[in-house]
Structure formats: C-alpha cells, structure tokens
N, C-alpha and C positions, 0 to 999 in steps of 0.2 A: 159203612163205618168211616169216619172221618179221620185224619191223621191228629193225632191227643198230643206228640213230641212238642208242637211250637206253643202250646197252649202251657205246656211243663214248662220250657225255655222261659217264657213271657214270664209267668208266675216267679221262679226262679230270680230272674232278673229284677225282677220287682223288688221282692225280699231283700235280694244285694243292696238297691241303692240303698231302699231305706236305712237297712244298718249300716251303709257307710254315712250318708245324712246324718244318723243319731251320733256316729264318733267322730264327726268334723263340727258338730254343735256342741259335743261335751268336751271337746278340746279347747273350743272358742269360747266357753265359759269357765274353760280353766285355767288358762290366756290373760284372761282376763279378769280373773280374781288375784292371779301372781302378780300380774300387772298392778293393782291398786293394790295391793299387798308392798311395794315397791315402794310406789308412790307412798306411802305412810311415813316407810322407813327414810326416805329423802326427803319429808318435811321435820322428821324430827333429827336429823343432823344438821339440817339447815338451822334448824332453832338453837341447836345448841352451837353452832359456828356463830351464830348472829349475835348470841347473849354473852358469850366468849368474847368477839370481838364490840361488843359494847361496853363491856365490864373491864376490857384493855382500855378504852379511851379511856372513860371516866379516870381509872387508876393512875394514867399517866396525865392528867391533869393535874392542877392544883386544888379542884373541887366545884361542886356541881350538881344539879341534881336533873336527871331526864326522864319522863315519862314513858315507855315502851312498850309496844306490844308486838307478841309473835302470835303466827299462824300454827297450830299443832294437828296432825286428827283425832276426830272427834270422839275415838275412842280412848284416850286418854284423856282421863276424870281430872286430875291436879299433877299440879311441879312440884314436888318438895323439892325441899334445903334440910339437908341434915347431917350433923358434926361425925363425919365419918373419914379415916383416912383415905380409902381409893376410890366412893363415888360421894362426892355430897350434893348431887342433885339426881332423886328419883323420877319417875314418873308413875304414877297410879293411874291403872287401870287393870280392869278382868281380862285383857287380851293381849297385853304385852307387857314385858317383865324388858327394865333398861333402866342404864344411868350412867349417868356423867361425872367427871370431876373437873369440876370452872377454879381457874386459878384467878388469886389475885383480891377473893372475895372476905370478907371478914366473917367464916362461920358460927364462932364462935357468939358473936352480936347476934346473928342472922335469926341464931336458931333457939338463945337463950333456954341451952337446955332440953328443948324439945321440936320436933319440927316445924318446920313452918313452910306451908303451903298456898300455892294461888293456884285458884280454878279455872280451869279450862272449859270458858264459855263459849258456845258457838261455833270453835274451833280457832277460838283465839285467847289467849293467855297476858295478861297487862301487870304491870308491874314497874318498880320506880326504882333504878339506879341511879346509887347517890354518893358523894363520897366529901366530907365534911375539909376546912383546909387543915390543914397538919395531920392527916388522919392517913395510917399507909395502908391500908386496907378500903375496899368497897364496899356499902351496906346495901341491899337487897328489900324492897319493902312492897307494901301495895300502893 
C-alpha cells in the first residue's frame, strides 16, 4: 500500500491555484471595466470643458463663426440643447443619464421651442459656433 497523503496535498493544491487564478482574472476584468468606465466619464467632461471654453471665445469676440468637433463615447447617441434652467445640454443615451448647463449660449434661438440635437457619429460629435456682431449671446448649430 502506497502513501495516498501527497497524492491528497497535490490535488488539493491544485484546486487552490486554480480558484485563486479564476479571482485574480475576475478582478482583472473588473479593473478593467471601471477603468474604461473612467475613461468615458473623462471624455465627456472634457467635451463639455472644450465647448464651454469655445463658446467663451466666440462670446467674447465681436463675432464669428467656427466649425467644431469633440470626441464623446460611443455610447452616447446625441447632445441635446434644451431651454431648461439647471441643465440645457443633455446627453442621450441607454447607458448614461448627464448634463450640463453652458453659459453664455442663446438657448432660447438654439432650441426654438424644442430640442435640438447633433449626433454623435463614430464618437465624434461636430457642430458650428457662431455668434452674429451686435448679438450678446452664441448660437449653436450644425
């Protein structure tokens, strides 16, 4: 009869790595979902700094018109504009709920009423700030 102990140990041992292997791999892909999960959220503060500080030039000039485009992720469908006191700029999408409020802009022109949206192609969002001279407000278009 042979000694069965190291043959239990071995098997034993075995069993351990793997389950530690499976919760150093579901960590690493958890990692890394929060990680681009992140990164989402820091290209759409970026977008709305960028258009923020674009929609300041323009307003502080005497008038102008610039063609623009920002980078968004791709999970966000469209920008709205829409006449609201604390956000008038939405974003549409099924996976994130957000909005902004950009000063400076004339929403009242922008939105004549109803919203008004530019699509978020590719993960790029284009769009024309404009601002007419004597006009103290920015208008927003495609």
């Amino acid at each position: 009869m042979g000694d069965k102990t190291g043959q239990m140990k071995l098997s034993f041992g075995m069993i351990f790595s793997i389950i530690l292997i499976v919760i150093f791999i579901a960590s690493a892909f958890y990692g890394i979902q929060k990680f681009l999960e992140f990164q989402d959220s820091v290209k759409i503060a970026l977008f709305v700094n960028r258009l923020q500080s674009d929609v300041d030039k323009m307003w502080q000039s005497s008038g102008g018109s610039q063609k623009v485009e920002y980078l968004l992720p791709q999970k966000i469908d469209a920008v709205c504009f829409k006449d609201d006191e604390y956000e008038n700029l939405v974003f549409h999408s099924d996976k994130f709920v957000g909005g902004a409020k950009i000063k400076h802009i004339n929403i009242t022109k922008i939105t004549e009423g109803r919203d008004f949206c530019v699509d978020n192609i590719n993960g790029k969002v284009k769009m024309i700030i404009e601002k007419n001279y004597g006009d103290a407000l920015v208008m927003i278009g495609k």
